[in-house]
C-alpha positions in Angstrom: 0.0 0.0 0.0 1.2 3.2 -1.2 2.2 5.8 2.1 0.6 9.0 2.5 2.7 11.7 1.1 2.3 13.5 4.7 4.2 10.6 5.9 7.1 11.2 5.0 9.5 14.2 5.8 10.6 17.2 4.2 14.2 15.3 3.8 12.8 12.4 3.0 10.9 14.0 -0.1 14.0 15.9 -1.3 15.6 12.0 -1.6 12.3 11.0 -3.0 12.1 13.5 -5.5 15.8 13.7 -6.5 15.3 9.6 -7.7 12.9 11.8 -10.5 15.4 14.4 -11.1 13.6 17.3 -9.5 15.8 20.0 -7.6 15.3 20.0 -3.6 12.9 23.2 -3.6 10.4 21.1 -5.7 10.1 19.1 -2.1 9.6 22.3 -0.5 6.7 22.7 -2.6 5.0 19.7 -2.0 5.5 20.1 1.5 3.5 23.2 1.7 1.2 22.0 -0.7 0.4 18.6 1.1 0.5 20.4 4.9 -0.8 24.1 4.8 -2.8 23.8 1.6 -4.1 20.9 1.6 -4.6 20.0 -1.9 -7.3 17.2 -2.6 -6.0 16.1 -5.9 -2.6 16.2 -7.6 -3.4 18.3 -10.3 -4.4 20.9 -8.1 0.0 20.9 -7.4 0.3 23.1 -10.9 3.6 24.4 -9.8 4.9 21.2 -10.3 5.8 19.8 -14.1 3.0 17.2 -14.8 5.6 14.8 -15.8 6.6 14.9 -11.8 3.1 14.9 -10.5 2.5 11.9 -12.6 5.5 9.8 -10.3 4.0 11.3 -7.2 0.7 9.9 -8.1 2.2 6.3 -8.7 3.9 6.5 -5.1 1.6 8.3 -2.9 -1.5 8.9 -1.6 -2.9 12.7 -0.7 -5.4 11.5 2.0 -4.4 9.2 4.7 -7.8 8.9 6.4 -11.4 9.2 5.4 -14.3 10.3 7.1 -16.6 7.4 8.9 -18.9 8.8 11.6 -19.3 12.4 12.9 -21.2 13.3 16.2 -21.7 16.9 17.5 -22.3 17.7 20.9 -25.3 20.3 22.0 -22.2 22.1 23.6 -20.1 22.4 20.7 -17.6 19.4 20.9 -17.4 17.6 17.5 -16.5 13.6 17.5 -15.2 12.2 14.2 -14.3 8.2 13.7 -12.2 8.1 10.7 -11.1 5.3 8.7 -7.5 4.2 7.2 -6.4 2.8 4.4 -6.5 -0.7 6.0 -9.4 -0.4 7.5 -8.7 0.6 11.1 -10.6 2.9 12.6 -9.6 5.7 15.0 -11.1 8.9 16.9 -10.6 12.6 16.9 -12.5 15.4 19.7 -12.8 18.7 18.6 -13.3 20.5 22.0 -14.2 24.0 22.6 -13.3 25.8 25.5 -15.6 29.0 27.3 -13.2 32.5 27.5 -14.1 35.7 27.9 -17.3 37.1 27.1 -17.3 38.4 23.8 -14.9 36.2 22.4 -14.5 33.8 20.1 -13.9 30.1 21.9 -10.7 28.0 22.0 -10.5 25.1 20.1 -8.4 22.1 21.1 -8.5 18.7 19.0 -7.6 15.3 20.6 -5.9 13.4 18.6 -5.3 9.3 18.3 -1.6 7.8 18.4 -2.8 4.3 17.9 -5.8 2.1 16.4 -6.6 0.4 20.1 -4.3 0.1 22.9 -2.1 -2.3 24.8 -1.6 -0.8 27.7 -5.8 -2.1 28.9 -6.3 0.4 31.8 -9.6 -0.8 33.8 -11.9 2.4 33.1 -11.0 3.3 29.2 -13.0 1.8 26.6 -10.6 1.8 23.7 -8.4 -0.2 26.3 -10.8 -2.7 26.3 -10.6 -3.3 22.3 -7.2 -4.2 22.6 -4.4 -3.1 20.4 -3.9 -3.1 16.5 -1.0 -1.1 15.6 0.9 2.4 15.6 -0.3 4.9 13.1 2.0 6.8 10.9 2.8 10.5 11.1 0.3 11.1 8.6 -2.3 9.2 9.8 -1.8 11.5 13.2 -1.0 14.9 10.9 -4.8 14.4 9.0 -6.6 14.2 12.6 -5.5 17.7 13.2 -5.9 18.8 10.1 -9.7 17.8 9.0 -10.2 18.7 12.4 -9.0 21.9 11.5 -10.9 22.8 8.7 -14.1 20.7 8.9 -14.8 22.2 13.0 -15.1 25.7 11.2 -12.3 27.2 13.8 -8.9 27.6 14.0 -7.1 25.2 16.6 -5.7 26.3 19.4 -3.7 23.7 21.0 -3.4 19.7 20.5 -3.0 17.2 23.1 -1.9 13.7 22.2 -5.2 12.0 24.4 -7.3 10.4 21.9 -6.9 6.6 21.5 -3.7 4.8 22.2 -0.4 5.6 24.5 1.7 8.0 22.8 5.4 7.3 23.9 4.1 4.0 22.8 4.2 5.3 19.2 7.4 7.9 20.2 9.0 7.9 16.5 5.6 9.4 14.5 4.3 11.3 17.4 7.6 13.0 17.7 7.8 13.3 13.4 4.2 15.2 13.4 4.7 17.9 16.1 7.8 18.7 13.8 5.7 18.7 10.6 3.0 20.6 12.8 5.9 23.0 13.6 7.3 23.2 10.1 6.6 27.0 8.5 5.9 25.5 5.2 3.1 23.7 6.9 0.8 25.1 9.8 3.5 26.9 11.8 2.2 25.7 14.9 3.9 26.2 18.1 4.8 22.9 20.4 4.6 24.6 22.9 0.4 24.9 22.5 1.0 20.7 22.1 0.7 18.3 25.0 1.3 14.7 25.0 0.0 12.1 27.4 1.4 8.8 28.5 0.6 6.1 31.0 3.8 6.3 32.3 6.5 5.0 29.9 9.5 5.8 32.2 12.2 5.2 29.1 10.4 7.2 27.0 9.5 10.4 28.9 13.2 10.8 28.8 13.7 10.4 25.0 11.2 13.0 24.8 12.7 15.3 26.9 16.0 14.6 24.5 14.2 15.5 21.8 13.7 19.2 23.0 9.9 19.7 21.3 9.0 22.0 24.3 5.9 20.2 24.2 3.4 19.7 27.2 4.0 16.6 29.5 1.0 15.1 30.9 0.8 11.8 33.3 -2.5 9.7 33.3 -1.6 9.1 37.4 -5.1 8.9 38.1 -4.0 7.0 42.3 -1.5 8.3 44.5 -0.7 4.4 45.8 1.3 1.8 43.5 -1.3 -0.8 45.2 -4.3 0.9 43.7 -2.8 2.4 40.5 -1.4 -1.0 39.4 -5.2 -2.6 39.8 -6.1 0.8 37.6 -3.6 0.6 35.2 -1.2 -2.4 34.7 1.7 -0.2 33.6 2.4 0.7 37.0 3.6 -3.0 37.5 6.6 -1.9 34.9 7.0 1.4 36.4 6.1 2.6 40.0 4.9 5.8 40.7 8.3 6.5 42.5 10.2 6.1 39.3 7.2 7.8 36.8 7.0 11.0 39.0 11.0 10.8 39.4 11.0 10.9 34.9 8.5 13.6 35.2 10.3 15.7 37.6 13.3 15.4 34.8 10.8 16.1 31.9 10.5 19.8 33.6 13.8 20.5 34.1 14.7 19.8 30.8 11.5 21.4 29.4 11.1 24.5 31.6 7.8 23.0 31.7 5.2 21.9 34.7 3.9 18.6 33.8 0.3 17.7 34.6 -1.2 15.1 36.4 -4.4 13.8 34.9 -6.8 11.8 37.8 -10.1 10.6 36.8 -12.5 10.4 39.4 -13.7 7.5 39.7 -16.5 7.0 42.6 -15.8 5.3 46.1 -12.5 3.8 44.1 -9.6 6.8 44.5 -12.0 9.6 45.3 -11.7 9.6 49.3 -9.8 12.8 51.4 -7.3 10.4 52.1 -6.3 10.0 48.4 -6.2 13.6 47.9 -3.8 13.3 51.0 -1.5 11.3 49.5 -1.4 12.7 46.5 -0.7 16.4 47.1 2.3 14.7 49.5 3.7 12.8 46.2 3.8 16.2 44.3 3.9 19.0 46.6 7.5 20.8 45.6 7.2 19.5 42.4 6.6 21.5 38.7 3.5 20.1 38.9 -0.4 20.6 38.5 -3.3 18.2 39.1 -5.9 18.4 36.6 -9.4 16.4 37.8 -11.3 14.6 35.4 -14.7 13.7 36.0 -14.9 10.7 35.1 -17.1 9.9 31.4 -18.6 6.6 31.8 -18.6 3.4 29.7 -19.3 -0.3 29.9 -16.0 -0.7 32.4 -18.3 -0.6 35.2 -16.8 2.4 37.1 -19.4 5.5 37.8 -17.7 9.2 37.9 -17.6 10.9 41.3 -20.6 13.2 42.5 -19.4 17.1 41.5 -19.4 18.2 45.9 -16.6 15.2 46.2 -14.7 16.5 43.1 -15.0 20.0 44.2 -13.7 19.0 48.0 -11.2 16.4 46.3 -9.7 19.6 44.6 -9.6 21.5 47.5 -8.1 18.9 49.5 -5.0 18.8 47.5 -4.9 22.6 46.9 -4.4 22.2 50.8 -1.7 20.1 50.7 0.1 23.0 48.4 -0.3 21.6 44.8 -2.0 23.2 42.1 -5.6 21.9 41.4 -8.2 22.4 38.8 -11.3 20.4 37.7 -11.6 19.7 33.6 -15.0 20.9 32.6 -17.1 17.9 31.3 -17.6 18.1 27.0 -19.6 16.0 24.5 -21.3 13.4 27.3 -24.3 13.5 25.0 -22.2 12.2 21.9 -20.6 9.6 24.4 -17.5 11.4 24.3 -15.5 9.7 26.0 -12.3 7.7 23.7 -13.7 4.6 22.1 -16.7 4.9 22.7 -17.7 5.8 19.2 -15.8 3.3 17.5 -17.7 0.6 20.0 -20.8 2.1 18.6 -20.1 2.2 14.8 -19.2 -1.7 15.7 -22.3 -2.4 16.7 -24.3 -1.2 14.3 -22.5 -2.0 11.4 -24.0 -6.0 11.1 -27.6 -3.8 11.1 -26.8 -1.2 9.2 -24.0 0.9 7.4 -22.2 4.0 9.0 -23.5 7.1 6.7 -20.5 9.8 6.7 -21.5 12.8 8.5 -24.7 11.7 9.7 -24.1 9.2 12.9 -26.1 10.4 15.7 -24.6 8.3 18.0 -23.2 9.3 21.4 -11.3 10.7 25.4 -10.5 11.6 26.5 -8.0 9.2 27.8 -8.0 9.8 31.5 
């Protein structure tokens, strides 16, 4: 199967072009052409000789994804499954975010690292579909940039929280914040970029060594290694000593504070003495807890009542950590990461997913 031609770097299409005989700047071109404009068809690439166009045609393809399901929320937050070449299926959010009165909202889009997971943490649906395999830069690159264009406002910031564990997939996250970055394609600053992980010890370093300036956020979601390894079975690998010690390093070398990301999960990590121990592990720290109320699937788990979040919060405010509660977007479109996927499965032995029109229904804690 022919690669996207967004998969492939700026470098790599000067090599790819020089096997045709075109100068470098002809892969500047395509760059721009493929990342800020965007061209649906390769004779809309005119500044290119036909004769080349024609050998780009024969070795790539413009779109890496194609449009499945959409679902928007009453409050704004637009849900898209789309569909790879092979098949797999994957989910971008859309999310906008209240400002100030009189202006226009934030957008920030959720993207997908993975079709699935491996990493099968108890409360996340896509964990529970198991895992099927990395995707490619462009794969990642065409989330943000439908998103961009189809959600009718300009995005504000990306975060790396939509299905699979990032540092899982280091190499193509890493290549498409650069692309993202590149001035011939959006210009868009890493530094409005954050990228989740589970807690892949190794690899929170080799991020911080490749000096993105990108947001760090952990998916902690216990303060104990007893109760976060029956949450999430990473923890086995690597113990909150050694994840918090990685991200401690991560915002040294980024000048960064990392955040924390709990769900809140009810009667299971919600009680005063959790928000105890956690605002002990992190108090001193370049850190910042960020609440998530918690939205449900078929794991079984039920979010926390809003007075125990709020008191939750304030509990570890007390203990001298930064604390915030992340407002609660698209739980009428089932917002929550797989959970649209899981649906389109369903229904597809009854009847076929119509682009655009799915009514039905991560965020990755």
């Amino acid at each position: 199967m022919a690669p996207a031609v967004t998969d492939r770097t700026r470098a790599e299409l000067v090599d790819d072009l020089a096997c045709a005989g075109a100068e470098p700047y002809r892969a500047r071109q395509l760059f721009h052409a493929a990342h800020a404009r965007r061209i649906a068809s390769w004779d809309d690439l005119t500044e290119l000789p036909a004769r080349l166009r024609a050998h780009l045609a024969e070795r790539f393809r413009l779109a890496a994804l194609s449009e499945a399901a959409r679902s928007t929320s009453a409050d704004g937050t637009v849900k898209w499954l789309f569909q790879a070449a092979d098949g797999q299926t994957i989910e971008t959010v859309a999310i906008p975010s209240s400002t100030v009165p009189g202006a226009a909202p934030r957008t920030t889009i959720c993207v997908s690292s993975q079709a699935g997971c491996a990493f099968a943490c108890r409360f996340c649906a896509t964990g529970q579909m198991g895992f099927a395999r990395d995707l490619t830069p462009g794969e990642i690159l065409e989330q943000v940039y439908r998103a961009n264009s189809d959600s009718g406002r300009a995005v504000d910031n990306v975060v790396f929280m939509g299905m699979g564990e990032p540092l899982a997939n280091l190499h193509s996250v890493v290549q498409a914040i650069r692309a993202l970055a590149d001035p011939l394609g959006l210009g868009f600053s890493p530094r409005r970029v954050t990228v989740s992980t589970s807690g892949l010890v190794p690899e929170i370093d080799l991020l911080a060594e490749a000096n993105l300036g990108a947001r760090l956020a952990v998916s902690l979601h216990a303060p104990t290694d007893e109760l976060r390894s029956a949450l999430m079975p990473i923890n086995r690998r690597f113990p909150i000593a050694d994840l918090v010690a990685a991200a401690s390093r991560y915002a040294r070398a980024s000048g960064r504070r990392v955040s924390f990301e709990y769900v809140m999960l009810d009667g299971v990590n919600d009680a005063d003495e959790h928000a105890r121990l956690l605002a002990d592990l992190l108090a001193g720290r370049a850190a910042h807890v960020n609440l998530i109320p918690y939205n449900q699937t078929a794991s079984g788990f039920t979010s926390s009542a809003p007075a125990r979040i709020r008191t939750f919060a304030q509990r570890v405010r007390d203990g001298g950590v930064p604390c915030t509660i992340r407002a609660s977007r698209g739980r009428d479109i089932a917002a929550a990461c797989g959970q649209l996927k899981a649906e389109n499965l369903r229904l597809r032995p009854k009847q076929p997913v119509r682009p655009a029109t799915l009514s039905v229904g991560r965020e990755k804690a």
